[in-house]
N, CA, C and O atoms as CSV, one atom per row, in Angstrom:
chain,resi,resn,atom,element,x,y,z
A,1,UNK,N,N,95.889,229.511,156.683
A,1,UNK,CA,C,96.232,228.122,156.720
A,1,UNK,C,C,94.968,227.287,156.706
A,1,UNK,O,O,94.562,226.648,157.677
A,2,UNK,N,N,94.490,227.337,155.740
A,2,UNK,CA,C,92.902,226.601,155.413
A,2,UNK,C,C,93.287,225.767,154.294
A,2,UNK,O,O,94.340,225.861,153.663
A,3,UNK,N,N,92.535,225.108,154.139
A,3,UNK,CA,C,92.317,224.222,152.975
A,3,UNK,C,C,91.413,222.837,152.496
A,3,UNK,O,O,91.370,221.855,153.237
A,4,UNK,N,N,90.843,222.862,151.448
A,4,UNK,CA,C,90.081,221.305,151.523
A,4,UNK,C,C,90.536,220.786,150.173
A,4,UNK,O,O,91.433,221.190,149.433
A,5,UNK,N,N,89.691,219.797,150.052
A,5,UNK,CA,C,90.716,218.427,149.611
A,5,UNK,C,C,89.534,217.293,149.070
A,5,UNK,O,O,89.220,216.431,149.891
A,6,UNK,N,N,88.897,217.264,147.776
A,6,UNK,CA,C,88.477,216.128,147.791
A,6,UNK,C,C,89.168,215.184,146.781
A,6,UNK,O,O,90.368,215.397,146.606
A,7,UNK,N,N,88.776,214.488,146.306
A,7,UNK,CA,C,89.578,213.304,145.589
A,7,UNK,C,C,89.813,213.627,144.322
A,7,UNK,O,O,89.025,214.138,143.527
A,8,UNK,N,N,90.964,213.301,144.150
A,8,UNK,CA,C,91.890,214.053,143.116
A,8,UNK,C,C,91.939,216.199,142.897
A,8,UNK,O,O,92.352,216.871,141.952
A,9,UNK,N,N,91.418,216.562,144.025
A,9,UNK,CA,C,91.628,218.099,144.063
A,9,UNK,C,C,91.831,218.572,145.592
A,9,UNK,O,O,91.334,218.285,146.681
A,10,UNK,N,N,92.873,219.488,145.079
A,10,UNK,CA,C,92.636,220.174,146.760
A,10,UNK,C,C,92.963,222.347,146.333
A,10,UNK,O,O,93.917,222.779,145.685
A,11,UNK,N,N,92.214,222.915,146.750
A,11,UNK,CA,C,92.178,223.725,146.896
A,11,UNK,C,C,92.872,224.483,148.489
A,11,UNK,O,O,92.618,224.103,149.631
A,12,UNK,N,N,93.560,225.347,148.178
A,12,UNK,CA,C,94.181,226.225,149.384
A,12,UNK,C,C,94.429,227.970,149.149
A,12,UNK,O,O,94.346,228.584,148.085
A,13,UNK,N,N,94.712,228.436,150.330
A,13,UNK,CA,C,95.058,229.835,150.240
A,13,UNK,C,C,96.805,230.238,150.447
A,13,UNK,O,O,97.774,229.759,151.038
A,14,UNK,N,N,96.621,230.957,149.910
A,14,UNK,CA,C,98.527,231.755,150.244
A,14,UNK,C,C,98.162,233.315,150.640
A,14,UNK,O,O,97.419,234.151,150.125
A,15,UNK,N,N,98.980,233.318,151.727
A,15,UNK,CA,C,98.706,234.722,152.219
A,15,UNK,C,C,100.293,235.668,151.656
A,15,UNK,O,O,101.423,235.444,152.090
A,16,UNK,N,N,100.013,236.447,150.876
A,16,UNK,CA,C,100.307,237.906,150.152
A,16,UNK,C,C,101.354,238.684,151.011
A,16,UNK,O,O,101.340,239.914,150.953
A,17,UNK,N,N,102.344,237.984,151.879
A,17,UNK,CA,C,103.069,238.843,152.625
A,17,UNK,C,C,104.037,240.019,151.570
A,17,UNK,O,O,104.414,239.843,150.412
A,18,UNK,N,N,104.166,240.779,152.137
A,18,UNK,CA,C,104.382,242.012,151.095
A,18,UNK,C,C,104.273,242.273,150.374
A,18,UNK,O,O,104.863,243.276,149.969
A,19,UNK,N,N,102.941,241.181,149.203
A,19,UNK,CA,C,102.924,241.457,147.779
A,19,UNK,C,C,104.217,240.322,147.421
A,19,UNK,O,O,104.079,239.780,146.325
A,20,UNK,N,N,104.925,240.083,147.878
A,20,UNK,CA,C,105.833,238.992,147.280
A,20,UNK,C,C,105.929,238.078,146.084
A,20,UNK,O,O,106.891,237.852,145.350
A,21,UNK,N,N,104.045,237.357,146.057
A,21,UNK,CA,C,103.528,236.032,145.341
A,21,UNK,C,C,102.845,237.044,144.512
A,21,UNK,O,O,102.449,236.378,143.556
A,22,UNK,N,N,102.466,238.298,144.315
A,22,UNK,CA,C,101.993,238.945,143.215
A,22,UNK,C,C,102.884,239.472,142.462
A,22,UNK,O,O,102.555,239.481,141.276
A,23,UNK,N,N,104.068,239.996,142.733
A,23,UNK,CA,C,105.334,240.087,142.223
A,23,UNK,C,C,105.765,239.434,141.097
A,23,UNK,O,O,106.078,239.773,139.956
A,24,UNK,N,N,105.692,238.289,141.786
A,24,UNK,CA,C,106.456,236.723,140.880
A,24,UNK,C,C,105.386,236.424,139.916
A,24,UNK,O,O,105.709,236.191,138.751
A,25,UNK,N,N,104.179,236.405,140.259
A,25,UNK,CA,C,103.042,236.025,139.317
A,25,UNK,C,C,102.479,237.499,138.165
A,25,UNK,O,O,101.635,237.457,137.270
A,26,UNK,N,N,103.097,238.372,138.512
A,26,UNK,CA,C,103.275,239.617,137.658
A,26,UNK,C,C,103.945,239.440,136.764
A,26,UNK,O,O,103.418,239.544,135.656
A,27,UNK,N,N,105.428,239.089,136.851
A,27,UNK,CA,C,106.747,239.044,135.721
A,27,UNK,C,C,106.576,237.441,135.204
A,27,UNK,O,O,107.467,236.903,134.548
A,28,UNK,N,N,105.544,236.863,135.510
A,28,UNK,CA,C,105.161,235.515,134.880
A,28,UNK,C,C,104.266,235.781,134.125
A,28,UNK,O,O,103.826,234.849,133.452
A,29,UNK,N,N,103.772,236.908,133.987
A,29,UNK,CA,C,102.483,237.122,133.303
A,29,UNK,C,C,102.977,237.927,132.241
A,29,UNK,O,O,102.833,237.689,131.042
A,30,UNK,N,N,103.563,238.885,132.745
A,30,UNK,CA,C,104.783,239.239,131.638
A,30,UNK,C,C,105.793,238.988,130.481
A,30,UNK,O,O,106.308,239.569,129.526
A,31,UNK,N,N,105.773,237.492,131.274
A,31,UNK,CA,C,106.616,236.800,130.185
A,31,UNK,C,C,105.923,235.823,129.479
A,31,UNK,O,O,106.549,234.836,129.091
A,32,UNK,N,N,104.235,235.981,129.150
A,32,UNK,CA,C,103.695,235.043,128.794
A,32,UNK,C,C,103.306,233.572,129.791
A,32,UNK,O,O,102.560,232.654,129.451
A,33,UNK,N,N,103.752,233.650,130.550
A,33,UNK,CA,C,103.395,232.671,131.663
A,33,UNK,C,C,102.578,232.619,132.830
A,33,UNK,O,O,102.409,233.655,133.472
A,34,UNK,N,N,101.932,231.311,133.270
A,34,UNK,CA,C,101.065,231.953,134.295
A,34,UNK,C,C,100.813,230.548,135.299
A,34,UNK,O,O,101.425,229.503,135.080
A,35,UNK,N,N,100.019,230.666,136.201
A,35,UNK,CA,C,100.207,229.406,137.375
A,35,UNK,C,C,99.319,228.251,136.692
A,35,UNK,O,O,99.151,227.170,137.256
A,36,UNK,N,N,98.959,228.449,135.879
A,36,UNK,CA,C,97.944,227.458,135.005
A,36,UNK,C,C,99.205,226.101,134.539
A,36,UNK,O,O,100.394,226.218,134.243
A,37,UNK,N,N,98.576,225.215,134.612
A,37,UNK,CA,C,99.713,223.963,134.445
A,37,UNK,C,C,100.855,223.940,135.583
A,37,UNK,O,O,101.432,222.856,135.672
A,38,UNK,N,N,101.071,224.453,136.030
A,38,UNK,CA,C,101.934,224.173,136.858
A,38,UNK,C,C,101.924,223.019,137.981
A,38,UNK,O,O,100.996,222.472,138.578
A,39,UNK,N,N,103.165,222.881,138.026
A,39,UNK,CA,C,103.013,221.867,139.435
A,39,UNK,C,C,103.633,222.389,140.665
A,39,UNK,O,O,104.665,223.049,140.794
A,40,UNK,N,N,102.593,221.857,141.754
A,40,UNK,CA,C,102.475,221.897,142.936
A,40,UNK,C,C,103.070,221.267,143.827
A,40,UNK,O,O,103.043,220.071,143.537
A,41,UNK,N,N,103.651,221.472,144.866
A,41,UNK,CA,C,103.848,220.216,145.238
A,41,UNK,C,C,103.553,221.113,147.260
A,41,UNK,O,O,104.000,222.094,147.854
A,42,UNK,N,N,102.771,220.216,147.500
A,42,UNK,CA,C,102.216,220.547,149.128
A,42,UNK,C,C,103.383,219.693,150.432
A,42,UNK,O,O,103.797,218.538,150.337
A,43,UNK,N,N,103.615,220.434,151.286
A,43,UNK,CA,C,104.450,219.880,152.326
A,43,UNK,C,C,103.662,220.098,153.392
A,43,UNK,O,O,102.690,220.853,153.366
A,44,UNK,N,N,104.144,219.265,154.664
A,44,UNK,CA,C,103.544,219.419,155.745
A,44,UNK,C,C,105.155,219.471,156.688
A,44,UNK,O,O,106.263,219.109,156.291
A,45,UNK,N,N,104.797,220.005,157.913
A,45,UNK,CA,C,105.936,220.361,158.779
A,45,UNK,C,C,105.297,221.315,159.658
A,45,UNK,O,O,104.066,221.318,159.650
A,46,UNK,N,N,105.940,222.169,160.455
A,46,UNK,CA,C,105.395,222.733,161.844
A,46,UNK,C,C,106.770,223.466,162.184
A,46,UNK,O,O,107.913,223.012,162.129
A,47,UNK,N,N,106.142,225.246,162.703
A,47,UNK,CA,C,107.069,225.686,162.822
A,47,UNK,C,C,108.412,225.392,164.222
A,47,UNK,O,O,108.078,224.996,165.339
A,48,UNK,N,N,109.613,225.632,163.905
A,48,UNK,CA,C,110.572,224.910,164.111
A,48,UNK,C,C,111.179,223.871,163.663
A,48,UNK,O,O,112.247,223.484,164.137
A,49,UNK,N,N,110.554,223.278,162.669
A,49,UNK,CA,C,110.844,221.961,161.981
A,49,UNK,C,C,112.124,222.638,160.845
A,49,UNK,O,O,111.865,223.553,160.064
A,50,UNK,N,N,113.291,222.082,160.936
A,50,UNK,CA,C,114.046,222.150,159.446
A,50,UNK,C,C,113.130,221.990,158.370
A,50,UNK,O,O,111.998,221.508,158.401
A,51,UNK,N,N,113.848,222.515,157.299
A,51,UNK,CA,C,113.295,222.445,156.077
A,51,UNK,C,C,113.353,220.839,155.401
A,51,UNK,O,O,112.629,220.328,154.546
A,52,UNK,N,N,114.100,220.486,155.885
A,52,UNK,CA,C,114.738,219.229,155.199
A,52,UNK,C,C,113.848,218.193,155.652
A,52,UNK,O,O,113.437,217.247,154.981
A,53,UNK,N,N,113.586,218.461,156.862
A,53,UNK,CA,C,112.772,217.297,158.029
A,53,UNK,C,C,110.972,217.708,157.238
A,53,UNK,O,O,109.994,216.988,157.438
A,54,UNK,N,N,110.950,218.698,156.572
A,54,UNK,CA,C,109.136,218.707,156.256
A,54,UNK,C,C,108.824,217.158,155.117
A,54,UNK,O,O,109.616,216.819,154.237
A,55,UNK,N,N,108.407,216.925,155.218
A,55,UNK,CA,C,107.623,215.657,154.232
A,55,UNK,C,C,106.329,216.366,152.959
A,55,UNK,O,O,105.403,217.159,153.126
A,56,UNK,N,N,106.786,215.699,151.832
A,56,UNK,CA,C,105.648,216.128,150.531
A,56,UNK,C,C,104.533,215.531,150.759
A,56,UNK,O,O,104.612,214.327,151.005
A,57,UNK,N,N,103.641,215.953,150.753
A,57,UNK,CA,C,101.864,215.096,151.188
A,57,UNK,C,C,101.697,214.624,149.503
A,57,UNK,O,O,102.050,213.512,149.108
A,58,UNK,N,N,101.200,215.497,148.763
A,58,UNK,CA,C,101.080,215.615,147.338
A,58,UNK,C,C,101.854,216.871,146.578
A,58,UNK,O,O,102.393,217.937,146.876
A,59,UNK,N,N,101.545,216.008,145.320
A,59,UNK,CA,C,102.072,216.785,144.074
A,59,UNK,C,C,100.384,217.172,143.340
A,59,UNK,O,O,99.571,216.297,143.640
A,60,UNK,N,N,99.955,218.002,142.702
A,60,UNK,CA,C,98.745,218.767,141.955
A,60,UNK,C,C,99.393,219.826,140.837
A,60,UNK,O,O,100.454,220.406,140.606
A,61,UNK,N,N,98.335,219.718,140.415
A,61,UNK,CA,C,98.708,220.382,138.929
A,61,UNK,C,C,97.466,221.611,139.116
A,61,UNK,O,O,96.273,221.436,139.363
A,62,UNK,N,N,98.226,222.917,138.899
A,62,UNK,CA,C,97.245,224.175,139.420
A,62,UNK,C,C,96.351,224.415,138.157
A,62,UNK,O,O,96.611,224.170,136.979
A,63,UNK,N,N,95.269,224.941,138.697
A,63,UNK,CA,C,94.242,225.080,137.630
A,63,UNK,C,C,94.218,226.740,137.359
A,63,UNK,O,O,94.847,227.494,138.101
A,64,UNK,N,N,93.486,227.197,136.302
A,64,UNK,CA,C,92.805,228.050,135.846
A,64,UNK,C,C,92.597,228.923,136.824
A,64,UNK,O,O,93.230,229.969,136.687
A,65,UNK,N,N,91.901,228.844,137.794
A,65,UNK,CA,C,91.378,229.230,139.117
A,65,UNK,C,C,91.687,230.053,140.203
A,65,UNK,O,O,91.411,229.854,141.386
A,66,UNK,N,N,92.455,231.267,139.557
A,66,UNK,CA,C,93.404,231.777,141.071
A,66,UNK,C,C,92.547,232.617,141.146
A,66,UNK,O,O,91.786,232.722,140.184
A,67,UNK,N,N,92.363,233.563,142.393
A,67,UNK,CA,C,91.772,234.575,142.996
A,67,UNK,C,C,92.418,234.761,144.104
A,67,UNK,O,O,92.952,233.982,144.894
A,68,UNK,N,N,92.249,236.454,144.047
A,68,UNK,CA,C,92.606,237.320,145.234
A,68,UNK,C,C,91.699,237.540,145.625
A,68,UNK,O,O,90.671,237.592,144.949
A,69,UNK,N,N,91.790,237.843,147.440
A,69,UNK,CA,C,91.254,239.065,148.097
A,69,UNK,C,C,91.604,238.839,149.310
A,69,UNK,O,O,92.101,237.787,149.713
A,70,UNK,N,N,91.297,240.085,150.144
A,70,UNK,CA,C,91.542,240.186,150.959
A,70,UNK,C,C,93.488,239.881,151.650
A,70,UNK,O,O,93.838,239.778,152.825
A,71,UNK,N,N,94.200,239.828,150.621
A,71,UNK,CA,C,95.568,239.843,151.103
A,71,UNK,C,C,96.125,237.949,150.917
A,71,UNK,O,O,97.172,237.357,151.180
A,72,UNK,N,N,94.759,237.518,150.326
A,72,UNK,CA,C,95.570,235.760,149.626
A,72,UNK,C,C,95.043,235.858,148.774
A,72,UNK,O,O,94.173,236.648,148.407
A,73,UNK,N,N,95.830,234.509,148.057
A,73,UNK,CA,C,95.312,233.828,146.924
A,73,UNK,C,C,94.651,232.828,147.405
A,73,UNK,O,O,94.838,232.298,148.501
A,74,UNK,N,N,93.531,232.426,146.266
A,74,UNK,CA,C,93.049,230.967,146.591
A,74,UNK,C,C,93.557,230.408,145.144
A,74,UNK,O,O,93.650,230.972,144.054
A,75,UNK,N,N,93.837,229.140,145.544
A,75,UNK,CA,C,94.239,228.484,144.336
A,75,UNK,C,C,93.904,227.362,144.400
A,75,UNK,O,O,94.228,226.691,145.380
A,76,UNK,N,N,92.936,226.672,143.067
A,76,UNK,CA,C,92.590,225.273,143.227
A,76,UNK,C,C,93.298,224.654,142.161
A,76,UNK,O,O,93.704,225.252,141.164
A,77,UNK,N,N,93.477,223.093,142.463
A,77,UNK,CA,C,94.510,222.189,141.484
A,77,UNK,C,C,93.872,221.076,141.884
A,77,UNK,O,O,93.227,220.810,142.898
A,78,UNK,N,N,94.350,220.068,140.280
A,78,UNK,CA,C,93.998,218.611,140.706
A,78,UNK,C,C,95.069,217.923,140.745
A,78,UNK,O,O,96.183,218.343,140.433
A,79,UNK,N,N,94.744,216.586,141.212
A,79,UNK,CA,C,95.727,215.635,141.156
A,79,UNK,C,C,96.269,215.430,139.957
A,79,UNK,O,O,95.575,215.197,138.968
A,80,UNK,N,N,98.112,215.525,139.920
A,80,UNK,CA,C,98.618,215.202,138.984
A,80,UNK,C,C,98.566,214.156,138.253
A,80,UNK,O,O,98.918,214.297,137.082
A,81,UNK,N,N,98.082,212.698,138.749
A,81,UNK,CA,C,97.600,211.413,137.929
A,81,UNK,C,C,96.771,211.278,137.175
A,81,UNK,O,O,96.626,210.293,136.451
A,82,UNK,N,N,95.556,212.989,137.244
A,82,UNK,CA,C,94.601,212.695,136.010
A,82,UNK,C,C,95.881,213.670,135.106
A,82,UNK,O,O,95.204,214.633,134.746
A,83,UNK,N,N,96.569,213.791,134.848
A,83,UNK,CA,C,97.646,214.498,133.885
A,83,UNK,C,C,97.995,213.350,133.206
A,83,UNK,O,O,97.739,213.166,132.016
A,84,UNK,N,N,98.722,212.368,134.111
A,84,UNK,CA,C,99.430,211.265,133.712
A,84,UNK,C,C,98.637,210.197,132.828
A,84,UNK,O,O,99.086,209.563,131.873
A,85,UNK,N,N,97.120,210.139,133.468
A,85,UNK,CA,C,96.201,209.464,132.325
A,85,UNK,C,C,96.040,209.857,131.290
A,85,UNK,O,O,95.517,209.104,130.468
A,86,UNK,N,N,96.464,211.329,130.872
A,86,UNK,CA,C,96.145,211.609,129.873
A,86,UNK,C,C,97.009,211.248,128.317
A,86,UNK,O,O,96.743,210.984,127.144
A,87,UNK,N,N,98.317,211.465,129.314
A,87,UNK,CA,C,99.378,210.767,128.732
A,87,UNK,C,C,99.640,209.275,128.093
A,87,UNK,O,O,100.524,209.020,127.276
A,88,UNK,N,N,98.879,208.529,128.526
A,88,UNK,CA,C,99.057,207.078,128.188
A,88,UNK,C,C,98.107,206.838,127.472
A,88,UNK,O,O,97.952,205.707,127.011
């Protein structure tokens, strides 16, 4: 549960419980797909909190950038609004 954050990027880790998130990112890779472009979207909440009751901090668009070790991923993304500039 780490993470930093500067303007328009935030980088974080996911921890690998049973292989689960390598799984999914296996048969995505499989099918030609991969966490690149994707969107993100970060919540905050605390355990015991409903699901419903957590709040979205941001939305990010995942980069290029994944790495394993040690039993996480790190994954860095930027803010989805430099997407949206690109668009207009």
């Amino acid at each position: 549960e780490q993470g930093r954050a500067e303007i328009g990027a935030i980088n974080f880790e996911v921890v690998d419980i049973a292989s689960q998130l390598s799984y999914v990112l296996r048969d995505e890779l499989e099918q030609g797909s991969s966490i690149k472009g994707r969107r993100v979207r970060l919540f905050q909440g605390f355990v015991g909190l409903d699901w419903d009751d957590f709040r979205l901090e941001q939305t990010q668009i995942a980069e290029d950038s994944v790495s394993y070790a040690a039993g996480a991923y790190k994954v860095r993304c930027r803010d989805i609004q430099r997407e949206m500039r690109r668009d207009i």
